[in-house]
C-alpha atoms as an extended CHARMM CRD file, in Angstrom:
* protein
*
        78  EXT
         1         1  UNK       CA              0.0000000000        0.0000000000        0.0000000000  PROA      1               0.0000000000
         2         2  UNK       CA              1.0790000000        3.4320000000       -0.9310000000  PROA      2               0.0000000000
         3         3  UNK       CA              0.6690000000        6.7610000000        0.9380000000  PROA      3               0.0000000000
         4         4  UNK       CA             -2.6060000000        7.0580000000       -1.1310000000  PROA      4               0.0000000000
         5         5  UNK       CA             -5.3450000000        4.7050000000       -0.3150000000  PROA      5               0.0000000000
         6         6  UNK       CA             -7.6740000000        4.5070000000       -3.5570000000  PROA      6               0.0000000000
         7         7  UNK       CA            -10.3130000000        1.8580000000       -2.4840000000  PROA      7               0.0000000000
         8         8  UNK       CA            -13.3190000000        3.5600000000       -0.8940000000  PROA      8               0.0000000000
         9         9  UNK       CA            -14.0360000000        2.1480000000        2.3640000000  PROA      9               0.0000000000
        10        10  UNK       CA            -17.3620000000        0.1230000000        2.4220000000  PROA      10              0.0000000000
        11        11  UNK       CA            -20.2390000000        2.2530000000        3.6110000000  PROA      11              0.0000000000
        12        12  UNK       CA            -22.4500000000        0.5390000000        6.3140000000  PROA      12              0.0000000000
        13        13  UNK       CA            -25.9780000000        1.7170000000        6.8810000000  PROA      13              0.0000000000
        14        14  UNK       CA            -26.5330000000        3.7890000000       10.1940000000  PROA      14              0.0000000000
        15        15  UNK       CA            -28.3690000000        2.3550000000       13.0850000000  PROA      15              0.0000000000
        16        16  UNK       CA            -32.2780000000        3.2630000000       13.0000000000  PROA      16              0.0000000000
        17        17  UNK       CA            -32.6570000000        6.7650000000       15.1560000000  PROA      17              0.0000000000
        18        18  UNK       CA            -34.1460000000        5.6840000000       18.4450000000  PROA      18              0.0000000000
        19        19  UNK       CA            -37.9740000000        7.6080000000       18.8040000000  PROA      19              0.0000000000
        20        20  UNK       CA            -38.3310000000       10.3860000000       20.2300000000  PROA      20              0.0000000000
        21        21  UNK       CA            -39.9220000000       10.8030000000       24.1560000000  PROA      21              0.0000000000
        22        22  UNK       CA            -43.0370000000       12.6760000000       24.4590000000  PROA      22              0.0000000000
        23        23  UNK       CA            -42.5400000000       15.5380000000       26.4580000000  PROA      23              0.0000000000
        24        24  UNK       CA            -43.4850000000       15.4650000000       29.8700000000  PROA      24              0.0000000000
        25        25  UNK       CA            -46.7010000000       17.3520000000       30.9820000000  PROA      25              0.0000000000
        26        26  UNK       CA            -45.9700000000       18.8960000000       34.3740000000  PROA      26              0.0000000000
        27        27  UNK       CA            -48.5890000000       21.1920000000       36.0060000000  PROA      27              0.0000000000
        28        28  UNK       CA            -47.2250000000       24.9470000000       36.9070000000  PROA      28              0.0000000000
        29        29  UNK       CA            -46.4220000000       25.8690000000       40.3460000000  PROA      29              0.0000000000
        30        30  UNK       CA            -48.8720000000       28.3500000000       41.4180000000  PROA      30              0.0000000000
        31        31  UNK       CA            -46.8590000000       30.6850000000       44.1540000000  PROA      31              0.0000000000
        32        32  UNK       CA            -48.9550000000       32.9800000000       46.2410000000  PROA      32              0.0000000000
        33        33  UNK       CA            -48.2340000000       36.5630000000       46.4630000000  PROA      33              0.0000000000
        34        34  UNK       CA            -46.3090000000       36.2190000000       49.2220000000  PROA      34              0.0000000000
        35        35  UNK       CA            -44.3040000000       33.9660000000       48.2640000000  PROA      35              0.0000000000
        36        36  UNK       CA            -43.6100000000       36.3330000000       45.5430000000  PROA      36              0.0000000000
        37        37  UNK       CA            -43.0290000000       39.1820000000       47.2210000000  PROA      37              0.0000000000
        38        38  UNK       CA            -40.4750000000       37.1520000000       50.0640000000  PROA      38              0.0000000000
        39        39  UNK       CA            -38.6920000000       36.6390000000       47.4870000000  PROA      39              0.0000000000
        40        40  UNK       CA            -38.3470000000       40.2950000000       45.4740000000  PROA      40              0.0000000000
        41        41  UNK       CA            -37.8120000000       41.3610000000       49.0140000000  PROA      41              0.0000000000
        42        42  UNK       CA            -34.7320000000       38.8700000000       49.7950000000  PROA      42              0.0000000000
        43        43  UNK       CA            -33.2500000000       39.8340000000       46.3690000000  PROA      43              0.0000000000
        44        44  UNK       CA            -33.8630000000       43.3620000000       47.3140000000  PROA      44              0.0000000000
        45        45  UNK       CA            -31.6090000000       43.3110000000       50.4860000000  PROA      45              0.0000000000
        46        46  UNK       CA            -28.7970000000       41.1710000000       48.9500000000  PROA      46              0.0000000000
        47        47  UNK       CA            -28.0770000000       43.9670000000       45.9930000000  PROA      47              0.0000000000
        48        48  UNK       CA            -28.0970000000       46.3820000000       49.2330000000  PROA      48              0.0000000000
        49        49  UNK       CA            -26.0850000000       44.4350000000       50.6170000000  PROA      49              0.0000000000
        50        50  UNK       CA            -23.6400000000       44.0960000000       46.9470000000  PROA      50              0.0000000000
        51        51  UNK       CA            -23.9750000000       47.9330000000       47.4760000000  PROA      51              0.0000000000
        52        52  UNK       CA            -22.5750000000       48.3890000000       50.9460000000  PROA      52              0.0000000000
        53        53  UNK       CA            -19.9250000000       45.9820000000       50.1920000000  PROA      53              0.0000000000
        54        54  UNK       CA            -19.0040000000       48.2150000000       47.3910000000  PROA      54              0.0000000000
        55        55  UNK       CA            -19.2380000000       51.3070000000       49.1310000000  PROA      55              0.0000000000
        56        56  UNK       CA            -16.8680000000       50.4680000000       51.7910000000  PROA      56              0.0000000000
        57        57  UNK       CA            -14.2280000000       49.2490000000       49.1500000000  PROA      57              0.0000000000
        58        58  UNK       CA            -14.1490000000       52.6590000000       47.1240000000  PROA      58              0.0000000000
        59        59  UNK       CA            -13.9040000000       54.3010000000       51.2390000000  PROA      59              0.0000000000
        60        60  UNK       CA            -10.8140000000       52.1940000000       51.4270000000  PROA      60              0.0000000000
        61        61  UNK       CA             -9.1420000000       53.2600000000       48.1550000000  PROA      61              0.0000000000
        62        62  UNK       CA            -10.4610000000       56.5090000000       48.8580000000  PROA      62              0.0000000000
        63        63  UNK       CA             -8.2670000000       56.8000000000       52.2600000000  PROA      63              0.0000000000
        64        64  UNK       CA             -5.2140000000       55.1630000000       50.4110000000  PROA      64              0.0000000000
        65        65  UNK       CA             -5.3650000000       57.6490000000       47.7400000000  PROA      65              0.0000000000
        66        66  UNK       CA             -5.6520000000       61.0160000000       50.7720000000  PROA      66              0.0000000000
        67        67  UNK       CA             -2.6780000000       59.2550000000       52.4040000000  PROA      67              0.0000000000
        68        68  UNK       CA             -0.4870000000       58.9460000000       49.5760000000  PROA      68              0.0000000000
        69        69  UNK       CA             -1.8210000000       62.6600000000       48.6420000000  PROA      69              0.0000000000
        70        70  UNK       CA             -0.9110000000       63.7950000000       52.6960000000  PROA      70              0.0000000000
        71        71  UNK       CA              2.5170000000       61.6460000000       51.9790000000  PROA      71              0.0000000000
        72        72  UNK       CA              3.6350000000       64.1780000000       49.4720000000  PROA      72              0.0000000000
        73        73  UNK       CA              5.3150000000       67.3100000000       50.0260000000  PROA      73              0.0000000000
        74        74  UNK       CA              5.1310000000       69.1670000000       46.9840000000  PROA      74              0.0000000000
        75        75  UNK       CA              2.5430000000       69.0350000000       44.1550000000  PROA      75              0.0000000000
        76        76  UNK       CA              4.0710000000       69.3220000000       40.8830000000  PROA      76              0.0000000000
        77        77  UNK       CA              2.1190000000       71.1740000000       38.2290000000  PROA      77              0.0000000000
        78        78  UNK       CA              3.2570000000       70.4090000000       34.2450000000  PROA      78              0.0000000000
């Protein structure tokens, strides 16, 4: 055999697909109001939360940056 093979390779038929499932019929969950609203109300506090956190990080650079600025002894204008 050379580097080029020139038989074709014998085709074999594919399997049969398998059928498809029906899809499965599931009744909604009905949630009551409150449910509803515990739940806006939790996702409410954690993005407060996100905020605070975020808050306090941008005080911390904040400090950094009026320490390095109280650091200095001149202020150079170009």
């Amino acid at each position: 055999m050379g580097i080029f093979n020139l038989k074709k390779p014998v085709k074999e038929p594919l399997p049969e697909p398998l059928p498809m499932p029906e899809p499965v019929k599931s009744e909604p969950v009905q949630e009551s109001k409150d449910d509803y609203a515990k739940l806006k109300f939790d996702l409410m506090l954690s993005e407060i939360e996100n905020v605070k956190a975020q808050m306090q990080m941008i005080n911390e650079r904040l400090k950094m940056i009026e320490k390095k600025i109280d650091q200095r002894t001149t202020i150079r204008y170009v």
